[in-house]
C-alpha positions as CSV (number, residue, x, y, z in Angstrom):
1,X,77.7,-105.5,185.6
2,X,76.2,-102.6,183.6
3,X,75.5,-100.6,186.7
4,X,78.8,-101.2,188.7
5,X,80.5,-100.1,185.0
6,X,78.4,-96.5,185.2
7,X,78.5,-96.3,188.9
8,X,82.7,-96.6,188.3
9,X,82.6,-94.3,185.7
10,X,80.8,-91.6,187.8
11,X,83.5,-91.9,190.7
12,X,86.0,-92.0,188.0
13,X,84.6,-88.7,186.9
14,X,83.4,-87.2,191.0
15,X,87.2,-88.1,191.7
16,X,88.7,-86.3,188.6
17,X,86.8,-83.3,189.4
18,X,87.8,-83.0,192.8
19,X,91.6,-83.7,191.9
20,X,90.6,-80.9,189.1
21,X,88.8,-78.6,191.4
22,X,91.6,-78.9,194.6
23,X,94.4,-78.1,191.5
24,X,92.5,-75.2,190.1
25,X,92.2,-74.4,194.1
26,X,95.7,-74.4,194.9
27,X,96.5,-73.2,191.5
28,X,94.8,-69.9,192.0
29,X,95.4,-69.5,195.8
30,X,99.4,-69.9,194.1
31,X,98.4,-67.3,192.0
32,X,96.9,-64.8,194.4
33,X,100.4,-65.5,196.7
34,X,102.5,-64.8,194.2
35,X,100.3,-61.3,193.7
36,X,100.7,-60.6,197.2
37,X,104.5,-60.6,197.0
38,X,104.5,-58.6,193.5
39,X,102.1,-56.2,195.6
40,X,104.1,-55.6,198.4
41,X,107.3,-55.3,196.7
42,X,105.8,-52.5,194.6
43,X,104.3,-50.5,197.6
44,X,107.4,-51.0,199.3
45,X,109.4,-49.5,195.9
46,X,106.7,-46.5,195.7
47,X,108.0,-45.6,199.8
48,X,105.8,-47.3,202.3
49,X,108.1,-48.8,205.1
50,X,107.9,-52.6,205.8
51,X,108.2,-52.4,209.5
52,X,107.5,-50.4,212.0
53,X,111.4,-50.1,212.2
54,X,112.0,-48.9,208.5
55,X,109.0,-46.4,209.6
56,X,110.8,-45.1,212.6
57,X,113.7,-44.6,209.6
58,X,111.1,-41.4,207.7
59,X,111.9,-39.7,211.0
60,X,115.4,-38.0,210.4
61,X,117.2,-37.8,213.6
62,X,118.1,-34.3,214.3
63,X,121.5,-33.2,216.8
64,X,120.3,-32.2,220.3
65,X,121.7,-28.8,219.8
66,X,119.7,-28.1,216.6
67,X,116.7,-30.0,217.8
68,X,113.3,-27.2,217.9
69,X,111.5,-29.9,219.3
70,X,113.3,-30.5,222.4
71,X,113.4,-27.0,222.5
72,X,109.5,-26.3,222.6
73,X,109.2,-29.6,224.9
74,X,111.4,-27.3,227.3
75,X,109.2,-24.8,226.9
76,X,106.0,-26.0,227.5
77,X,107.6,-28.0,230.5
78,X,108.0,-24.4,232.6
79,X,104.2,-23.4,231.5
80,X,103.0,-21.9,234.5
81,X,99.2,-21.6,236.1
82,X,97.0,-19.7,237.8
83,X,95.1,-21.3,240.3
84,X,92.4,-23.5,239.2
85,X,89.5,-21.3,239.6
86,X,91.1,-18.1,238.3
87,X,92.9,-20.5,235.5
88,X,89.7,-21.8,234.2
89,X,88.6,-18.2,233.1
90,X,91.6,-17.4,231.4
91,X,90.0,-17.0,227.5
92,X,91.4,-19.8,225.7
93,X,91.7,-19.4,221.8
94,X,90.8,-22.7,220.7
95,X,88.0,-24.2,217.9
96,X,85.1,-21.8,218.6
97,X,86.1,-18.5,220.1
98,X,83.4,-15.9,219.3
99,X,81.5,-16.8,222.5
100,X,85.2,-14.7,224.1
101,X,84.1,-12.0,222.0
102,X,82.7,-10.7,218.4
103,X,85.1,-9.8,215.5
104,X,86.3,-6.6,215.6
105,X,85.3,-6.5,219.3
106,X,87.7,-6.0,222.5
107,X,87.9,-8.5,225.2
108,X,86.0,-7.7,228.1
109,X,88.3,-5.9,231.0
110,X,88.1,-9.3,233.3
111,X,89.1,-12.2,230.7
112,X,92.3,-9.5,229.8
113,X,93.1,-8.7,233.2
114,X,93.2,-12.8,233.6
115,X,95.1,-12.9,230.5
116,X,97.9,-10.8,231.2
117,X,98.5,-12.2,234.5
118,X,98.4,-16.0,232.7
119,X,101.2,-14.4,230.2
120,X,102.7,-12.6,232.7
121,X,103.8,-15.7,234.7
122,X,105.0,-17.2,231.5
123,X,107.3,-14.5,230.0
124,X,110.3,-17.3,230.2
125,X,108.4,-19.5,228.3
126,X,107.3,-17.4,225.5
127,X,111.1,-16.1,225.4
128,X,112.1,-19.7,224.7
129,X,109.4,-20.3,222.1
130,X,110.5,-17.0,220.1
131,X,114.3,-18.3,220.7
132,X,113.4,-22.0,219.4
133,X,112.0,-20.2,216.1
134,X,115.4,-19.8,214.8
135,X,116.0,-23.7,214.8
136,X,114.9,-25.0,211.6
137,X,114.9,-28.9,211.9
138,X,112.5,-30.7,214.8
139,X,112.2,-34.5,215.6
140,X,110.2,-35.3,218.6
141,X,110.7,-38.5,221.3
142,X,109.0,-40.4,219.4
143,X,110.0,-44.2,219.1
144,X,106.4,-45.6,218.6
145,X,104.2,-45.8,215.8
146,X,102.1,-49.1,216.0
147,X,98.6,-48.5,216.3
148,X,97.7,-49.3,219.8
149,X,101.4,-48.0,221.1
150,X,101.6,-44.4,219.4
151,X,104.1,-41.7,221.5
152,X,101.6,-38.8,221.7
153,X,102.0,-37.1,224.7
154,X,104.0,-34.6,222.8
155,X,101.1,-33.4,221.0
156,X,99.1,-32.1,224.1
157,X,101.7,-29.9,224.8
158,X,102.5,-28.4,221.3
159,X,98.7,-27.4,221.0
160,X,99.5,-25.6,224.3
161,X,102.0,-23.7,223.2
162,X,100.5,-22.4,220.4
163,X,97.3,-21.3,222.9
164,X,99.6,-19.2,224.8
165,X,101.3,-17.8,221.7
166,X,97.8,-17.3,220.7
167,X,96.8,-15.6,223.3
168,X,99.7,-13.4,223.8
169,X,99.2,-12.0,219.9
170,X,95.5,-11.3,221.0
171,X,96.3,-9.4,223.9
172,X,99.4,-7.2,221.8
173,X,96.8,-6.5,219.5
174,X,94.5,-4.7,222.0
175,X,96.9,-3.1,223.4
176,X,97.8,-1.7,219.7
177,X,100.8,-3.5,219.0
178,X,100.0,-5.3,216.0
179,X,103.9,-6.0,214.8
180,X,103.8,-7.8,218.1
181,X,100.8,-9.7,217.4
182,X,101.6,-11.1,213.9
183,X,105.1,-12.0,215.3
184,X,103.8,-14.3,218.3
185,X,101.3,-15.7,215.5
186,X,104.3,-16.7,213.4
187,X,106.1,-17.8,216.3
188,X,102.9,-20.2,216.8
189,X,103.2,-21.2,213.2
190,X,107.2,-22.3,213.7
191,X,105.8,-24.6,216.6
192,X,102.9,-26.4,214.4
193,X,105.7,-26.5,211.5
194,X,107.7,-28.5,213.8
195,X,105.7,-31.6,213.7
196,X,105.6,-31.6,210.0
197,X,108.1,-34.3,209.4
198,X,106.4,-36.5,211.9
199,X,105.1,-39.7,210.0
200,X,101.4,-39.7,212.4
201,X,98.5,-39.5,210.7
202,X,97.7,-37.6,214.3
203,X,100.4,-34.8,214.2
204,X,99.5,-34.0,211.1
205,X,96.1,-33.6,212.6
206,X,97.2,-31.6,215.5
207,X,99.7,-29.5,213.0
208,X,96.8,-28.7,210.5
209,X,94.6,-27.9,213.5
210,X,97.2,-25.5,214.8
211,X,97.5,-23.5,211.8
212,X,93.5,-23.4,211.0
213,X,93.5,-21.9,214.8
214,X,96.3,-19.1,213.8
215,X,94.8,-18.0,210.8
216,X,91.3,-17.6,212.7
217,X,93.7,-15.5,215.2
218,X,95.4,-13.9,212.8
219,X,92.0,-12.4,210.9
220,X,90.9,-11.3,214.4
221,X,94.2,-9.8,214.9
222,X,93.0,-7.5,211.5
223,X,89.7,-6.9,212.3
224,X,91.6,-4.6,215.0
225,X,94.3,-3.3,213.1
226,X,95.5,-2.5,209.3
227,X,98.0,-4.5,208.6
228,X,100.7,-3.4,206.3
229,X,100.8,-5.6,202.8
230,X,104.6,-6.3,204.1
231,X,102.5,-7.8,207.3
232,X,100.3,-9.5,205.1
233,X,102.5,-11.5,202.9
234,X,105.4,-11.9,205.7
235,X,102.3,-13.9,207.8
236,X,100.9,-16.2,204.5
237,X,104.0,-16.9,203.4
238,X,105.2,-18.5,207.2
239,X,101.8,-20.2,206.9
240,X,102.5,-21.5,203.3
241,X,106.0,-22.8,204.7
242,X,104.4,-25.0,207.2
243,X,103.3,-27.5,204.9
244,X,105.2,-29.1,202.1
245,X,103.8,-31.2,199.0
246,X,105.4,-34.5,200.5
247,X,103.5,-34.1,204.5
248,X,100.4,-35.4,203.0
249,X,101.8,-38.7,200.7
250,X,104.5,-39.2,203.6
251,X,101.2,-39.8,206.3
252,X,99.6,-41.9,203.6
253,X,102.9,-44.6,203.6
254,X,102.9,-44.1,207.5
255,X,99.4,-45.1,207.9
256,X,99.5,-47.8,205.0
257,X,102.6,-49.6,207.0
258,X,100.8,-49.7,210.2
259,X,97.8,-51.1,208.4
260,X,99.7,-53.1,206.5
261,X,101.9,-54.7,210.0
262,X,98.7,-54.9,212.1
263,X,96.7,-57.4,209.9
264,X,100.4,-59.6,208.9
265,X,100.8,-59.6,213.3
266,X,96.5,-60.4,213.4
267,X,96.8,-63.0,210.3
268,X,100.1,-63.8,209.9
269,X,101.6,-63.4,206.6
270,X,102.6,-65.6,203.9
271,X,99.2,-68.2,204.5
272,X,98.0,-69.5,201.5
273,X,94.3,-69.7,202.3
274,X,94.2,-65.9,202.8
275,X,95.9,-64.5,200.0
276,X,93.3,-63.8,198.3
277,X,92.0,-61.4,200.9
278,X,95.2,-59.9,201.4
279,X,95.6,-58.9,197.8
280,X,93.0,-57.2,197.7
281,X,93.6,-55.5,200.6
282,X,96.9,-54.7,198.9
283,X,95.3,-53.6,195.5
284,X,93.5,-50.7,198.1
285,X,96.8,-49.1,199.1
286,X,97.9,-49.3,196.0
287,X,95.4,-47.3,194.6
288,X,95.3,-44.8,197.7
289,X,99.0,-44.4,197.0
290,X,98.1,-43.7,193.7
291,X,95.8,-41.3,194.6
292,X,97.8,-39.6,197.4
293,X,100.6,-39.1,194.3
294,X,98.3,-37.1,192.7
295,X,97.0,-33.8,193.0
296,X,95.1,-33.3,196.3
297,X,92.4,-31.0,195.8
298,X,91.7,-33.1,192.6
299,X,90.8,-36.1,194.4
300,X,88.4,-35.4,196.9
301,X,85.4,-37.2,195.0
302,X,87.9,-40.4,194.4
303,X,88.5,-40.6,198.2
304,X,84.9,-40.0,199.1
305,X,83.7,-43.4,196.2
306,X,86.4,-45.4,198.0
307,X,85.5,-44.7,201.2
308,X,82.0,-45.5,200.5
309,X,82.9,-48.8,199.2
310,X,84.9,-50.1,202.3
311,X,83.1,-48.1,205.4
312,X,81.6,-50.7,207.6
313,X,83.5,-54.0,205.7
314,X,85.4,-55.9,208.7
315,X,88.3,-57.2,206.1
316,X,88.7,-53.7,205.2
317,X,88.2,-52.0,209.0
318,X,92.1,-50.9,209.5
319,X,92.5,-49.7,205.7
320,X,89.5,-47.9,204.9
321,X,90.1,-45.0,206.9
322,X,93.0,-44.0,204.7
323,X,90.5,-42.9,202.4
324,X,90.0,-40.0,204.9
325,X,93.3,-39.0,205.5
326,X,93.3,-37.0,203.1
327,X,90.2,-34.7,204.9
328,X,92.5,-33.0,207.2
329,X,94.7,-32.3,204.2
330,X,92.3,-30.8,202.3
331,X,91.5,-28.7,205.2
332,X,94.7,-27.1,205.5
333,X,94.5,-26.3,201.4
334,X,91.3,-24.8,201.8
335,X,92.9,-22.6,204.7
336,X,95.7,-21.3,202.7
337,X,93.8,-20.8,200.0
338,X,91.3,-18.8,202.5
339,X,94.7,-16.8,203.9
340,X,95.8,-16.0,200.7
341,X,92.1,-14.3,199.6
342,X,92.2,-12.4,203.0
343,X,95.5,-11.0,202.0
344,X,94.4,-10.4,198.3
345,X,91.4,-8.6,199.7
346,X,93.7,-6.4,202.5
347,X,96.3,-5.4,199.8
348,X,93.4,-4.1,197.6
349,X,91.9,-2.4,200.1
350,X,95.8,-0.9,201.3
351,X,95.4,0.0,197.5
352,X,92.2,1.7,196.8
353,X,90.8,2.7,200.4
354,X,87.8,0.0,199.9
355,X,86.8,-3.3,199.8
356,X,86.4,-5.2,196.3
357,X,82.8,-5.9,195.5
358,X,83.2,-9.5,194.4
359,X,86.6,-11.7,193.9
360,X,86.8,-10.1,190.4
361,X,87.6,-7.1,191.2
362,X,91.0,-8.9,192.7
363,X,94.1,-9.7,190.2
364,X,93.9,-12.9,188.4
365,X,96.2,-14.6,190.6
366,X,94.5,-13.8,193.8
367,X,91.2,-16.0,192.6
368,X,92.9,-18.9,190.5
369,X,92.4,-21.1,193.3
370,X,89.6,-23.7,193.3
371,X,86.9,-24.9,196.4
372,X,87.8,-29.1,195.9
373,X,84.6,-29.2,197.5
374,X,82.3,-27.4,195.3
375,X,84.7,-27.5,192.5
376,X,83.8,-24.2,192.1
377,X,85.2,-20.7,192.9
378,X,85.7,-19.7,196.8
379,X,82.9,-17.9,198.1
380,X,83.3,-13.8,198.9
381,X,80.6,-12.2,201.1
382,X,80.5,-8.5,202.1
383,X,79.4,-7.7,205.7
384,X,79.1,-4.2,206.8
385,X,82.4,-2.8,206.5
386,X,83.8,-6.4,207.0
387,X,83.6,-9.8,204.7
388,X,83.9,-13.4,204.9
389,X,85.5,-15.7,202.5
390,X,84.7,-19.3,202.5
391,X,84.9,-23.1,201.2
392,X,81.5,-24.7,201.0
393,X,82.8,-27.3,203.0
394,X,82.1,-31.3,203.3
395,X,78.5,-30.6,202.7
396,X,78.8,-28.9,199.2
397,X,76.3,-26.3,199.9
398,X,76.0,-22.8,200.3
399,X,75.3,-21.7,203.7
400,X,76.2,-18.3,203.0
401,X,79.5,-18.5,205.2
402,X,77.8,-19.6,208.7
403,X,80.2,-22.5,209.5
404,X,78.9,-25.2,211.5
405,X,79.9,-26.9,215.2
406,X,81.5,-29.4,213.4
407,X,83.6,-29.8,210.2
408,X,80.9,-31.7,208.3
409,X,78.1,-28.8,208.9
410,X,78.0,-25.4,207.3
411,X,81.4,-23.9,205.8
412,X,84.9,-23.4,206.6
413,X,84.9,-19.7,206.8
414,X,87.5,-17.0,207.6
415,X,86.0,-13.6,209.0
416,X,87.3,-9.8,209.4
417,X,85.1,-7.9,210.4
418,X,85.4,-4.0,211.2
């Protein structure tokens, strides 16, 4: 009797443990739901869309009439070509271009013969281009923004355009028309500006790209030529006016909504059992919104720890790249920030007939600015009668302005060279 009493007693007790422990259970998975919907309500209030739909809705529509981007997609639609093997010779100004030739250096008489035949057949098309420029507003066919059903075609074409405006400022410039050249070089600009309102982590990419390739242009259009300190300033400040303090924190909602809508379609939402999971999950954008509210250059070492943390997880393999979204960013605020040294540099030499020994020698304002890599001041290296200026880049180190074949080797580096 004895033992049946204790053996009672202990089912009494495995029984109210597991009534406990399924009550604390649903008590806490309760818990973490009702964090999920607090969590989503407050991304939603700090501008990430909900839907797909309510991101199609950070697109403005723009009238036909006032539309650049239809514009430049008319454009590049008449782009003309030589035939293929004649075509394929044509120098193309794109990533790496020294190979076409040196700094300060002419193009040899074939690649410019090629190249003035190639602009030659596209006169209409850069005529359109330079008429588009006076458009201010630009939405693109884009009706498409999941991640496996992204409109991009768009894209190819831009970067195209901006090639051949490229191309035709290179060829003005040695042919000694340099107020020709740093026009078609802003005219480039206008077309990379046009995809700034475009909610794609990817345009942004293809619009920082675009300008990086301009300003690279731009500095071999003055290793030819002086440019006037009008010039100079007219050119930075079209490049300043590209990007806007809302382009970067705009593709941070756009890529936390597709995130965000591709695990509620993998997972469904409102299931018990995973909320957990998804709050954290949610808890991440919220502090990468955070982040992204911030200031940019500020927060390259807070990107980089969170990254660490989630690369490789599988519950975190759609969100964790928004802890690199910021790298193209950055890249476009170490260009301008590059640009505006350059031009702080060729206004002092306009000035005083020579080229500053270090960054000092510039007014205060010119060298305020900050490597977010190195945390330190940019880098200033005399070469010859040229110079380079430079970030340190992703690698924090000094390699005494060689940049590297990719973006994670050697530094980001803008030359003139004389």
């Amino acid at each position: 009797m004895k033992r049946l009493s204790v053996s009672w007693l202990f089912i009494n007790i495995a029984g109210i443990s597991l009534v406990g422990a399924v009550l604390w259970a649903w008590y806490t998975l309760d818990l973490a739901s009702r964090d999920v919907e607090r969590l989503r309500q407050e991304i939603h209030a700090r501008g990430v869309p909900a839907t797909l739909e309510e991101l199609d809705g950070m697109y403005p529509p723009v009238a036909p009439e006032e539309n650049a981007a239809l514009a430049y997609l008319s454009a590049a639609s008449k782009i003309r070509l030589l035939e293929f093997s004649r075509q394929e010779k044509v120098p193309v100004f794109d990533q790496d271009e020294e190979w076409l030739a040196p700094l300060g250096e002419r193009l040899p008489p074939d690649a410019m013969a090629l190249a003035r035949e190639f602009l030659a057949l596209n006169q209409v098309v850069i005529a359109e281009v330079r008429e588009a420029q006076a458009l201010e507003a630009a939405r693109y066919p884009v009706s498409s923004f999941g991640f496996a059903h992204q409109d991009t075609a768009h894209l190819g074409k831009i970067r195209e355009l901006v090639r051949l405006m490229r191309l035709s400022a290179v060829v003005f410039s040695e042919d000694g028309n340099a107020n020709a050249a740093v026009a078609d070089l802003i005219s480039g600009v206008a077309i990379a500006r046009s995809l700034s309102a475009e909610p794609m982590e990817i345009s942004q990419g293809s619009r920082i790209g675009s300008l990086a390739g301009l300003s690279r242009t731009f500095t071999r259009v003055l290793s030819l030529h002086s440019l006037s300190a009008d010039q100079l300033k007219e050119f930075l400040a079209t490049i300043e006016s590209a990007g806007e303090a809302e382009t970067f924190l705009r593709a941070m909602r756009s890529s936390a909504c597709q995130s965000l809508v591709a695990y509620s379609s993998a997972h469904g939402r409102g299931n018990l059992l995973s909320a957990p999971a998804e709050r954290q999950r949610l808890e991440y954008v919220m502090r990468m919104l955070i982040l992204a509210e911030g200031d940019l250059a500020e927060s390259v070492e807070s990107y980089e720890a969170h990254w660490r943390a989630t690369s490789g997880r599988l519950d975190y393999i759609l969100l964790s790249s928004l802890a690199l979204l910021y790298r193209p960013f950055i890249l476009e605020v170490i260009n301008r920030d590059l640009l505006e040294l350059v031009v702080a540099v060729e206004v002092f030499r306009l000035r005083t007939d020579q080229l500053p020994e270090t960054l000092d020698d510039l007014s205060p304002d010119a060298i305020n600015a900050t490597d977010p890599y190195s945390g330190h001041p940019y880098h200033y290296l005399r070469r010859g009668s040229g110079y380079a200026v430079y970030s340190t880049g992703p690698n924090r180190a000094d390699d005494l302005g060689m940049s590297g074949r990719v973006i994670l080797e050697g530094d980001i580096v803008l030359n003139v060279a004389r």
